[in-house]
N, C-alpha and C positions, 0 to 999 in steps of 0.2 A: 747885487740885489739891493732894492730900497733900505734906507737904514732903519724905518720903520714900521720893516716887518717881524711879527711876532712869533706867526706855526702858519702852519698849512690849515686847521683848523678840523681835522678830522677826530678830533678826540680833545676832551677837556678833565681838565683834575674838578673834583667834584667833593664836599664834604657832606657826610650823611651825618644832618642834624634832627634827623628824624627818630621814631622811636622801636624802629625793626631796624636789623641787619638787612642790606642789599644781597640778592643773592649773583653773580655772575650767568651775564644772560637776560636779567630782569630789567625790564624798560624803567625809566626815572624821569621823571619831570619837572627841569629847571626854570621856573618863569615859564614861557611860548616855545620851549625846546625837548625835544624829547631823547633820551639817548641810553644806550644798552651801556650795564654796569660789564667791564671786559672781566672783572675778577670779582671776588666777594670782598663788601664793604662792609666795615663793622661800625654802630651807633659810634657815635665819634669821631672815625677816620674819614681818612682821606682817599678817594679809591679815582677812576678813570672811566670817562663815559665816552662811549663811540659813538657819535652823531651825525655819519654817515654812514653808506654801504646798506646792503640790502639782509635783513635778518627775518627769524619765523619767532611771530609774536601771540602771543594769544587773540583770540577774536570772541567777538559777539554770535551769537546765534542767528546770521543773518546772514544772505550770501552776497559773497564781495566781485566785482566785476574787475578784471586787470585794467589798473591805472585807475579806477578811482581812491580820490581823496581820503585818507583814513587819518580818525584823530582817538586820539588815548580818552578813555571814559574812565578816570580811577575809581571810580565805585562798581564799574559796570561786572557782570556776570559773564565770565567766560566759560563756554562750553565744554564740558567736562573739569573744570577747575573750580575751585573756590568762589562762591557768591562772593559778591561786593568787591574782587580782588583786583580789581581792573584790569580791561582789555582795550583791543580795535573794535571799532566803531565805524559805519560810513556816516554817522550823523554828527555832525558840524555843533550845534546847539550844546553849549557848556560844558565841550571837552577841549581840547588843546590837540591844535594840529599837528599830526606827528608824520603825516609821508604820504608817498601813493603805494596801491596794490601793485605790486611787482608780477601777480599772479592771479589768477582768478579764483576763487575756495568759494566750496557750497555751504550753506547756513550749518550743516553737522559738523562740518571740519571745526577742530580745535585750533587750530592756528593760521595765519596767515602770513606771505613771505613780504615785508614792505622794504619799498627803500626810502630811508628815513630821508629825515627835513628836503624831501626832494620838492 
């Protein structure tokens, strides 16, 4: 193997300098990358984000088509969950690209199944 390989790149250490705890599960947004917390992060620590594979994430109130482009809205409003707590989105415009529909979900489904940074 090259001497200047690092990982495979399916997963990265991640510090939550933010002001909530991560919960395991919950999508994260590092710069242009979006990736599930594998465990719970606490303010402070250092926890593991999976930035491939295909996961069910919360969504927008919209219906998603398989294989279109979906991007993280952190403010956005997921159905049946928490206003402002962000979701998926198929709208491009000031969210951050997070993957394709893995699956097709109608506007009432609460989640959707994506495969990340695909």
């Amino acid at each position: 193997m090259a001497k200047n390989h690092v990982q495979e790149g399916n997963k990265m250490n991640w510090s939550n300098g933010g002001a909530a705890a991560v919960v395991s599960g919950q999508a994260v947004v590092v710069g242009t990358l979006v990736g599930v917390a594998e465990t719970d992060i606490a303010v402070g620590e250092t926890g593991v984000l999976v930035v491939v594979e295909v996961w069910s994430l919360p969504k927008a109130a919209e219906a998603i088509t398989q294989g279109a482009k979906l991007y993280w809205d952190a403010n956005g409003d997921p159905v049946g969950g928490v206003a402002g707590s962000g979701c998926l989105t198929a709208t491009a415009t000031d969210n951050t690209y997070a993957g394709v529909a893995f699956a097709p979900a109608a506007s009432g489904d609460a989640i959707v199944d994506i495969k990340l940074n695909a």
